[in-house]
C-alpha positions in Angstrom: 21.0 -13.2 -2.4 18.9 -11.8 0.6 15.7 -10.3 0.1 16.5 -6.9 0.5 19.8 -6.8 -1.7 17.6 -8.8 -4.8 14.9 -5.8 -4.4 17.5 -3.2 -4.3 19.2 -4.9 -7.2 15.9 -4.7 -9.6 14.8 -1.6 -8.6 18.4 0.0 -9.5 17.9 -1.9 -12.6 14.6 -0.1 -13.5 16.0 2.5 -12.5 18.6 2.4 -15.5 16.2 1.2 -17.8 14.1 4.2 -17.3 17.0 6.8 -18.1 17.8 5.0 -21.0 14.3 4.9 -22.6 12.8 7.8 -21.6 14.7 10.0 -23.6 13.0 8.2 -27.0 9.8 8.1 -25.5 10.1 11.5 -24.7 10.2 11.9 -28.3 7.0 9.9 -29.3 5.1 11.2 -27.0 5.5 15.0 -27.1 2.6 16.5 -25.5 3.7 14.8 -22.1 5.9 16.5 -19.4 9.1 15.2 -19.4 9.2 14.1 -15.7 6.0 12.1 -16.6 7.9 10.0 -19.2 10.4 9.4 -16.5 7.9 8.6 -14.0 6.0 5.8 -15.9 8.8 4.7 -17.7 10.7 3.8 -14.3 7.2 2.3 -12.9 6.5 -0.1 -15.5 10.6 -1.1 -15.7 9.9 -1.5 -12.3 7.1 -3.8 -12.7 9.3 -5.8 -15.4 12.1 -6.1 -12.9 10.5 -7.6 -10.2 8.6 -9.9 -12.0 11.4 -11.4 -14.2 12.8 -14.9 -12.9 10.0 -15.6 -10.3 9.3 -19.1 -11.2 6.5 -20.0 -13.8 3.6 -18.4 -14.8 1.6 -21.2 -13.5 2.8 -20.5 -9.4 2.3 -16.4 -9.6 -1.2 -17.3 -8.5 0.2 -18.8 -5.1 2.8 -16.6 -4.9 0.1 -13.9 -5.0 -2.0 -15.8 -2.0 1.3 -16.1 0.2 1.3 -11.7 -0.4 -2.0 -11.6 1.2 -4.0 -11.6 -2.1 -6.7 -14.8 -0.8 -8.1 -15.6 2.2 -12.0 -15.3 3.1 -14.9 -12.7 4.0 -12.5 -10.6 1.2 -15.6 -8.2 0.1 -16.5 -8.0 3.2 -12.8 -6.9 4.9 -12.5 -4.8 1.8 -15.9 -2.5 2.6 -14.9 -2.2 5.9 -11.8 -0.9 4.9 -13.2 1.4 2.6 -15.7 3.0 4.6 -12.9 3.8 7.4 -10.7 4.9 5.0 -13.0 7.3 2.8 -14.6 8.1 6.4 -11.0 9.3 7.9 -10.5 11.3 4.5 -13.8 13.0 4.9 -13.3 13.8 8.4 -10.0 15.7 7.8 -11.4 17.6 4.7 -14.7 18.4 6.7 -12.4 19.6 9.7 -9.7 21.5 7.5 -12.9 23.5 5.5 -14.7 24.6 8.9 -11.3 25.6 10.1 -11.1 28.0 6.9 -8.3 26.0 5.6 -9.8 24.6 1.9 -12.7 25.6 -0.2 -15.5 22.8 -1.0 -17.3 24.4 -3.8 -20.5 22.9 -5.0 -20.5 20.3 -8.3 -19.8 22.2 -11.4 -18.6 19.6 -13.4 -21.0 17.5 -16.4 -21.7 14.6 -16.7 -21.1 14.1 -12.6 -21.0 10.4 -13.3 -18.3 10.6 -15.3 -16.0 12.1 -12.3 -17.8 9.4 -10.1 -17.1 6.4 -12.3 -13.4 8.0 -13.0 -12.7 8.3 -9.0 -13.9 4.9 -8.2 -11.9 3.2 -11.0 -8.7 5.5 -10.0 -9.5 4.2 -6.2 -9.6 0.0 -6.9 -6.8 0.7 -9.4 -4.3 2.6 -7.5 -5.3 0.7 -4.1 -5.3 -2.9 -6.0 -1.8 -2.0 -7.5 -0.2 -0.5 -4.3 -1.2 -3.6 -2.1 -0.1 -5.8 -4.1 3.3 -4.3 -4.5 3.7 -2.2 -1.3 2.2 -4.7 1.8 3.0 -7.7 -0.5 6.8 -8.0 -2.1 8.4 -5.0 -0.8 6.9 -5.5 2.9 8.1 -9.6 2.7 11.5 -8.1 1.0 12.5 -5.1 3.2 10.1 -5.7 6.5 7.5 -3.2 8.5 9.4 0.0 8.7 11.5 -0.1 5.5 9.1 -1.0 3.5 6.9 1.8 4.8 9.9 4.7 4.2 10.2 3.3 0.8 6.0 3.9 0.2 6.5 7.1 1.1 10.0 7.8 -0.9 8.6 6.9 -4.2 5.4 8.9 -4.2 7.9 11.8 -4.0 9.2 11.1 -7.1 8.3 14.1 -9.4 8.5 17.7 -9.5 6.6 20.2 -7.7 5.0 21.7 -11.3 4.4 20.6 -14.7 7.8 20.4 -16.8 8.5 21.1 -20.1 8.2 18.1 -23.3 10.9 16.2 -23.8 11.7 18.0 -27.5 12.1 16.8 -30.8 16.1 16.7 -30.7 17.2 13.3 -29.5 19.7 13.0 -26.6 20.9 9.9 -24.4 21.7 12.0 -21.5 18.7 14.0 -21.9 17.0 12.4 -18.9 20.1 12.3 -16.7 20.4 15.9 -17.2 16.9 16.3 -16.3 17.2 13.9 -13.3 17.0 17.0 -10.9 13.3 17.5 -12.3 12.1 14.0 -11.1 13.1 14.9 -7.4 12.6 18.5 -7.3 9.7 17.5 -4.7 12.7 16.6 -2.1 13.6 19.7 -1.7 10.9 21.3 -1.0 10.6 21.5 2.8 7.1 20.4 3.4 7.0 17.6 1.3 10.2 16.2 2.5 9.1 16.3 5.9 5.7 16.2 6.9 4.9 15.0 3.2 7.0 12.1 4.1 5.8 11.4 7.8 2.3 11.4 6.5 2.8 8.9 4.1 5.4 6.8 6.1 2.2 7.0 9.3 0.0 5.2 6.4 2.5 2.8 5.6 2.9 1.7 9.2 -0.7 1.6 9.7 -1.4 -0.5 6.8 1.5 -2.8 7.0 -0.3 -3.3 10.8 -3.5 -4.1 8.6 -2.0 -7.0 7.1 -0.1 -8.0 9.7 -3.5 -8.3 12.1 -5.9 -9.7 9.2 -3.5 -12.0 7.2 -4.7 -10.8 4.1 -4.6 -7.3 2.0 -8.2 -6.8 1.9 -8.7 -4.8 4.8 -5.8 -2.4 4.1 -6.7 -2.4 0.6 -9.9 -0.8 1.4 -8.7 1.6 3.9 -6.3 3.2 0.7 -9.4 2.5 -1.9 -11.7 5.1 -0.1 -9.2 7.6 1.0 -8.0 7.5 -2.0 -12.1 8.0 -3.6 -12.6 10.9 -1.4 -9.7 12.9 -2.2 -10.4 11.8 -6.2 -13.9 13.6 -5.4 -12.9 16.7 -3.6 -10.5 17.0 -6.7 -13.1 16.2 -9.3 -16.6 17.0 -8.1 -16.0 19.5 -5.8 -13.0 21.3 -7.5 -11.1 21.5 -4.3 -8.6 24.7 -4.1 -5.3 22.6 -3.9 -3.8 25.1 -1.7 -0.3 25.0 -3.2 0.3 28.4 -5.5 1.8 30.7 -3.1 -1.2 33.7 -2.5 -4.2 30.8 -2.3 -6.7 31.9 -0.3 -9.7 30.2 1.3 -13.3 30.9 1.7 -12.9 33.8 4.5 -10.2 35.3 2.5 -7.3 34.4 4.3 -4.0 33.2 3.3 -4.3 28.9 3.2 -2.0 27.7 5.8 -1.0 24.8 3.7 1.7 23.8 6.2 -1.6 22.7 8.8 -3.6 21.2 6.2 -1.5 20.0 3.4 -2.2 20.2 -0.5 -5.2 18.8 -2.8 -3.6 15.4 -2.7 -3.6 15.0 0.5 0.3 14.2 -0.5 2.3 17.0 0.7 1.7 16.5 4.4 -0.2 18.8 6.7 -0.2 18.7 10.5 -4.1 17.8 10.0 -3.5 15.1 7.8 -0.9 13.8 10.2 -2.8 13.7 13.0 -5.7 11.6 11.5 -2.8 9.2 10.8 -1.8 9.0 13.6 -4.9 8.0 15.0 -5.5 5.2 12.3 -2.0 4.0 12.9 -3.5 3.8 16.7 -6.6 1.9 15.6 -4.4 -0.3 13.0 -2.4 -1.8 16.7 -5.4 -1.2 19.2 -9.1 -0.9 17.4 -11.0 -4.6 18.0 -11.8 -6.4 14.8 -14.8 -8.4 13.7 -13.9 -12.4 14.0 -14.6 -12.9 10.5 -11.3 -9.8 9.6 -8.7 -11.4 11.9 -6.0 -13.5 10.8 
Protein backbone atom coordinates (compact mmCIF):
# COMPACT_ATOMS: atom_id res chain seq x y z
CA UNK A 1 0.00 0.00 0.00
CA UNK A 2 1.50 3.55 -0.86
CA UNK A 3 2.30 5.93 1.71
CA UNK A 4 -0.41 8.16 1.35
CA UNK A 5 -3.33 5.52 1.09
CA UNK A 6 -1.82 3.55 4.57
CA UNK A 7 -2.07 7.22 6.29
CA UNK A 8 -5.38 7.87 4.93
CA UNK A 9 -6.39 4.43 5.91
CA UNK A 10 -5.41 4.92 9.89
CA UNK A 11 -6.50 8.24 10.11
CA UNK A 12 -10.15 7.18 8.82
CA UNK A 13 -9.66 4.47 11.31
CA UNK A 14 -9.26 6.84 14.25
CA UNK A 15 -11.50 8.53 13.00
CA UNK A 16 -14.17 5.75 13.67
CA UNK A 17 -12.83 4.87 16.78
CA UNK A 18 -13.37 8.26 18.05
CA UNK A 19 -17.21 8.35 17.27
CA UNK A 20 -17.58 5.17 18.74
CA UNK A 21 -15.95 5.96 22.18
CA UNK A 22 -16.64 9.31 22.72
CA UNK A 23 -20.12 8.97 23.35
CA UNK A 24 -19.10 6.72 26.78
CA UNK A 25 -16.45 8.99 27.57
CA UNK A 26 -18.69 11.77 27.22
CA UNK A 27 -20.40 10.11 30.02
CA UNK A 28 -17.44 9.76 32.48
CA UNK A 29 -16.27 12.75 32.09
CA UNK A 30 -19.21 15.23 32.42
CA UNK A 31 -17.82 18.46 33.15
CA UNK A 32 -16.05 18.48 29.53
CA UNK A 33 -17.50 19.97 26.37
CA UNK A 34 -18.62 17.53 24.25
CA UNK A 35 -16.47 18.51 21.16
CA UNK A 36 -13.48 18.21 23.62
CA UNK A 37 -14.19 14.51 24.12
CA UNK A 38 -14.38 14.18 20.43
CA UNK A 39 -11.26 16.05 19.88
CA UNK A 40 -8.90 13.99 22.21
CA UNK A 41 -10.59 10.94 21.74
CA UNK A 42 -9.81 11.20 17.78
CA UNK A 43 -6.06 12.44 18.75
CA UNK A 44 -4.99 9.76 20.84
CA UNK A 45 -6.89 6.99 18.31
CA UNK A 46 -4.93 8.75 16.03
CA UNK A 47 -1.70 8.29 17.81
CA UNK A 48 -2.79 4.43 18.35
CA UNK A 49 -3.37 4.15 14.58
CA UNK A 50 -0.30 5.17 13.28
CA UNK A 51 1.78 3.51 15.54
CA UNK A 52 0.25 -0.05 15.37
CA UNK A 53 2.24 -2.52 12.99
CA UNK A 54 5.46 -0.43 12.67
CA UNK A 55 7.96 -3.01 13.33
CA UNK A 56 9.29 -3.56 16.99
CA UNK A 57 9.61 -1.56 19.72
CA UNK A 58 13.30 -1.99 19.61
CA UNK A 59 13.62 0.05 15.81
CA UNK A 60 11.07 3.11 16.73
CA UNK A 61 14.22 4.74 18.02
CA UNK A 62 15.75 4.67 14.29
CA UNK A 63 12.65 5.12 12.74
CA UNK A 64 12.45 8.32 14.91
CA UNK A 65 16.17 9.47 13.62
CA UNK A 66 15.13 8.78 9.83
CA UNK A 67 11.96 11.59 10.84
CA UNK A 68 14.51 14.13 11.74
CA UNK A 69 14.52 13.46 15.49
CA UNK A 70 18.84 13.03 15.75
CA UNK A 71 21.40 14.71 14.21
CA UNK A 72 23.99 17.18 15.94
CA UNK A 73 24.34 20.88 17.40
CA UNK A 74 20.32 19.89 18.39
CA UNK A 75 20.25 22.54 21.41
CA UNK A 76 21.81 24.69 19.59
CA UNK A 77 19.39 24.54 16.16
CA UNK A 78 16.51 24.32 18.62
CA UNK A 79 17.38 28.01 20.40
CA UNK A 80 17.90 29.42 17.24
CA UNK A 81 14.62 28.34 16.28
CA UNK A 82 13.07 29.48 19.27
CA UNK A 83 14.31 32.85 19.41
CA UNK A 84 13.00 33.49 15.63
CA UNK A 85 10.01 31.96 16.25
CA UNK A 86 8.95 33.75 19.68
CA UNK A 87 10.80 36.91 18.02
CA UNK A 88 8.30 36.80 14.80
CA UNK A 89 5.33 36.28 17.35
CA UNK A 90 6.41 39.27 19.27
CA UNK A 91 6.81 41.40 16.41
CA UNK A 92 3.25 40.86 15.05
CA UNK A 93 1.64 41.26 18.56
CA UNK A 94 3.84 44.44 19.17
CA UNK A 95 2.85 45.74 15.55
CA UNK A 96 -1.00 44.66 15.85
CA UNK A 97 -1.25 46.63 19.61
CA UNK A 98 0.44 50.00 18.22
CA UNK A 99 -1.90 49.71 15.31
CA UNK A 100 -4.82 49.70 17.99
CA UNK A 101 -5.67 46.26 17.00
CA UNK A 102 -5.23 44.08 20.62
CA UNK A 103 -4.96 45.15 24.18
CA UNK A 104 -1.62 44.08 26.19
CA UNK A 105 -2.60 44.74 29.66
CA UNK A 106 -0.09 44.60 32.43
CA UNK A 107 0.43 41.09 34.57
CA UNK A 108 -2.44 40.52 36.79
CA UNK A 109 -2.20 37.08 37.33
CA UNK A 110 -0.39 35.20 40.83
CA UNK A 111 1.87 33.27 41.15
CA UNK A 112 3.45 34.69 37.50
CA UNK A 113 5.65 31.65 37.54
CA UNK A 114 3.05 29.51 37.47
CA UNK A 115 1.75 30.99 33.90
CA UNK A 116 5.55 31.05 32.89
CA UNK A 117 6.33 27.42 33.83
CA UNK A 118 2.70 26.47 32.22
CA UNK A 119 3.57 28.30 28.76
CA UNK A 120 6.98 26.90 28.52
CA UNK A 121 5.84 23.24 29.17
CA UNK A 122 2.64 23.96 26.70
CA UNK A 123 5.52 25.25 24.05
CA UNK A 124 8.15 21.95 24.18
CA UNK A 125 5.02 19.84 24.43
CA UNK A 126 2.87 20.98 21.66
CA UNK A 127 6.10 21.82 19.43
CA UNK A 128 7.84 18.24 20.40
CA UNK A 129 4.51 16.44 19.47
CA UNK A 130 3.69 18.35 16.23
CA UNK A 131 7.29 17.82 14.81
CA UNK A 132 7.37 14.66 15.33
CA UNK A 133 4.06 13.87 13.80
CA UNK A 134 3.61 16.77 11.28
CA UNK A 135 7.47 17.29 9.52
CA UNK A 136 8.11 13.55 10.39
CA UNK A 137 5.36 10.78 9.23
CA UNK A 138 2.85 12.81 7.63
CA UNK A 139 5.48 15.02 5.61
CA UNK A 140 7.50 11.42 4.52
CA UNK A 141 3.74 10.01 3.93
CA UNK A 142 1.90 12.73 1.98
CA UNK A 143 5.03 15.13 0.88
CA UNK A 144 5.70 19.19 1.26
CA UNK A 145 2.37 20.62 0.32
CA UNK A 146 -0.04 17.96 1.48
CA UNK A 147 1.23 17.52 4.37
CA UNK A 148 1.15 21.21 5.13
CA UNK A 149 -2.94 21.51 4.10
CA UNK A 150 -3.37 18.64 6.39
CA UNK A 151 -1.44 20.81 9.56
CA UNK A 152 -3.61 23.30 8.92
CA UNK A 153 -7.03 21.15 8.41
CA UNK A 154 -6.80 19.43 11.70
CA UNK A 155 -6.15 22.43 13.96
CA UNK A 156 -9.70 23.41 12.62
CA UNK A 157 -11.19 20.74 14.12
CA UNK A 158 -13.55 22.15 16.79
CA UNK A 159 -16.15 24.58 17.26
CA UNK A 160 -16.05 28.17 17.34
CA UNK A 161 -17.42 28.25 21.29
CA UNK A 162 -17.59 26.02 24.16
CA UNK A 163 -20.36 23.20 23.64
CA UNK A 164 -22.51 21.70 25.86
CA UNK A 165 -21.52 18.12 28.14
CA UNK A 166 -22.08 15.13 26.58
CA UNK A 167 -25.23 14.18 29.25
CA UNK A 168 -25.86 11.44 31.38
CA UNK A 169 -28.29 9.52 28.81
CA UNK A 170 -26.21 7.15 26.75
CA UNK A 171 -26.41 7.20 22.92
CA UNK A 172 -24.11 5.50 20.07
CA UNK A 173 -25.02 8.04 17.64
CA UNK A 174 -24.67 10.73 19.98
CA UNK A 175 -21.37 11.93 18.51
CA UNK A 176 -22.39 11.53 14.92
CA UNK A 177 -25.26 13.69 15.57
CA UNK A 178 -22.98 16.08 17.08
CA UNK A 179 -20.39 15.78 14.29
CA UNK A 180 -21.50 19.25 12.97
CA UNK A 181 -20.04 20.70 16.42
CA UNK A 182 -16.51 19.42 15.71
CA UNK A 183 -16.25 21.39 12.42
CA UNK A 184 -18.41 24.25 13.11
CA UNK A 185 -14.98 26.27 12.72
CA UNK A 186 -15.20 25.47 8.74
CA UNK A 187 -17.76 27.50 8.25
CA UNK A 188 -16.92 30.30 9.57
CA UNK A 189 -15.39 32.49 6.84
CA UNK A 190 -12.25 33.69 8.42
CA UNK A 191 -11.05 30.67 9.82
CA UNK A 192 -11.61 28.74 6.73
CA UNK A 193 -9.71 31.08 4.77
CA UNK A 194 -7.12 33.14 6.05
CA UNK A 195 -7.24 30.77 9.23
CA UNK A 196 -6.23 28.15 6.94
CA UNK A 197 -3.60 30.10 4.73
CA UNK A 198 -1.90 31.11 7.83
CA UNK A 199 -1.39 27.93 9.13
CA UNK A 200 -0.84 26.16 5.62
CA UNK A 201 2.27 29.46 5.17
CA UNK A 202 3.69 27.79 8.57
CA UNK A 203 3.55 24.44 7.38
CA UNK A 204 5.39 25.27 4.20
CA UNK A 205 7.88 27.17 6.02
CA UNK A 206 8.65 24.58 8.45
CA UNK A 207 8.54 21.64 6.19
CA UNK A 208 11.47 24.03 4.23
CA UNK A 209 13.15 23.94 7.85
CA UNK A 210 13.60 20.31 7.72
CA UNK A 211 14.07 20.04 4.40
CA UNK A 212 17.32 22.70 4.60
CA UNK A 213 18.65 21.39 8.21
CA UNK A 214 18.02 17.59 7.94
CA UNK A 215 16.70 17.43 11.26
CA UNK A 216 13.47 18.87 13.24
CA UNK A 217 15.33 20.83 15.58
CA UNK A 218 15.38 24.02 13.92
CA UNK A 219 11.67 23.93 13.02
CA UNK A 220 10.92 22.63 16.23
CA UNK A 221 12.05 25.77 17.86
CA UNK A 222 10.66 28.13 15.44
CA UNK A 223 6.86 26.49 16.69
CA UNK A 224 8.28 26.21 20.49
CA UNK A 225 8.59 30.05 20.80
CA UNK A 226 5.77 31.18 18.81
CA UNK A 227 3.91 28.99 20.34
CA UNK A 228 5.50 30.59 24.21
CA UNK A 229 4.65 33.96 23.18
CA UNK A 230 1.19 33.62 22.21
CA UNK A 231 0.80 31.17 25.59
CA UNK A 232 2.10 34.58 27.41
CA UNK A 233 -0.03 37.14 25.80
CA UNK A 234 -2.86 34.71 26.72
CA UNK A 235 -1.69 34.08 30.24
CA UNK A 236 0.38 36.87 31.63
CA UNK A 237 -0.87 39.59 29.76
CA UNK A 238 -4.53 38.53 29.49
CA UNK A 239 -4.70 39.42 25.80
CA UNK A 240 -8.28 40.60 24.53
CA UNK A 241 -8.93 37.58 22.09
CA UNK A 242 -10.65 39.71 19.77
CA UNK A 243 -13.35 37.30 18.72
CA UNK A 244 -16.91 38.25 20.62
CA UNK A 245 -18.46 40.38 18.09
CA UNK A 246 -18.50 44.23 19.88
CA UNK A 247 -14.53 43.70 21.18
CA UNK A 248 -12.97 46.71 21.35
CA UNK A 249 -9.40 47.77 21.79
CA UNK A 250 -7.52 50.16 23.77
CA UNK A 251 -8.63 53.51 21.74
CA UNK A 252 -12.16 52.26 21.77
CA UNK A 253 -12.61 51.18 18.48
CA UNK A 254 -14.21 48.21 17.10
CA UNK A 255 -11.12 45.16 16.79
CA UNK A 256 -10.77 44.52 13.17
CA UNK A 257 -10.13 40.91 13.74
CA UNK A 258 -10.19 40.16 10.12
CA UNK A 259 -6.41 42.29 9.92
CA UNK A 260 -5.11 40.87 13.09
CA UNK A 261 -6.61 37.56 13.78
CA UNK A 262 -7.83 36.11 17.27
CA UNK A 263 -5.89 35.42 20.68
CA UNK A 264 -4.46 32.24 19.18
CA UNK A 265 -3.01 33.55 16.69
CA UNK A 266 -5.25 30.57 14.85
CA UNK A 267 -7.96 32.20 13.12
CA UNK A 268 -5.84 33.97 10.53
CA UNK A 269 -5.38 37.75 10.21
CA UNK A 270 -3.87 39.58 7.24
CA UNK A 271 -1.01 40.59 9.95
CA UNK A 272 -0.37 37.28 11.01
CA UNK A 273 -0.17 36.28 7.36
CA UNK A 274 2.10 38.54 6.29
CA UNK A 275 4.80 37.69 9.03
CA UNK A 276 4.42 34.24 7.41
CA UNK A 277 4.98 35.05 4.63
CA UNK A 278 8.13 36.50 5.39
CA UNK A 279 9.42 33.38 7.42
CA UNK A 280 8.21 31.16 4.65
CA UNK A 281 10.76 33.66 2.60
CA UNK A 282 13.55 33.26 5.14
CA UNK A 283 12.77 29.31 5.49
CA UNK A 284 13.99 29.14 1.24
CA UNK A 285 16.34 32.30 1.20
CA UNK A 286 17.75 33.30 4.91
CA UNK A 287 21.66 31.96 5.14
CA UNK A 288 22.25 29.44 7.91
CA UNK A 289 25.01 28.90 10.38
CA UNK A 290 27.30 25.75 9.04
CA UNK A 291 26.77 23.93 12.11
CA UNK A 292 22.27 24.07 11.18
CA UNK A 293 22.63 22.86 7.63
CA UNK A 294 21.97 19.53 6.53
Amino acid sequence: MKPWADFALRVGIAFVVALALSPVLGILTPEAPFHRVMTRTFQLALVVALVVRRGPVREWPAKLRAMGFSGPERRKRALLGASVGAGALALVLLASWLLGGRELAGPHRIPFWKDLGEAVLTAVFVSLFEEIFFRGYVKAALGNWASAAFFSAIHFVQPIGRTAPAGTAYDPLLAVKRLGEVFEAWTEPRRATLGFLCLFVLGLALNRLRDRTGTLYLGMGVHAGAVFVIQIYRRVLEGNPTVPEGSRNLLGTPVPVWIHGDALMRGGGLLPLLALLLLLLASYRAPLPPWARA
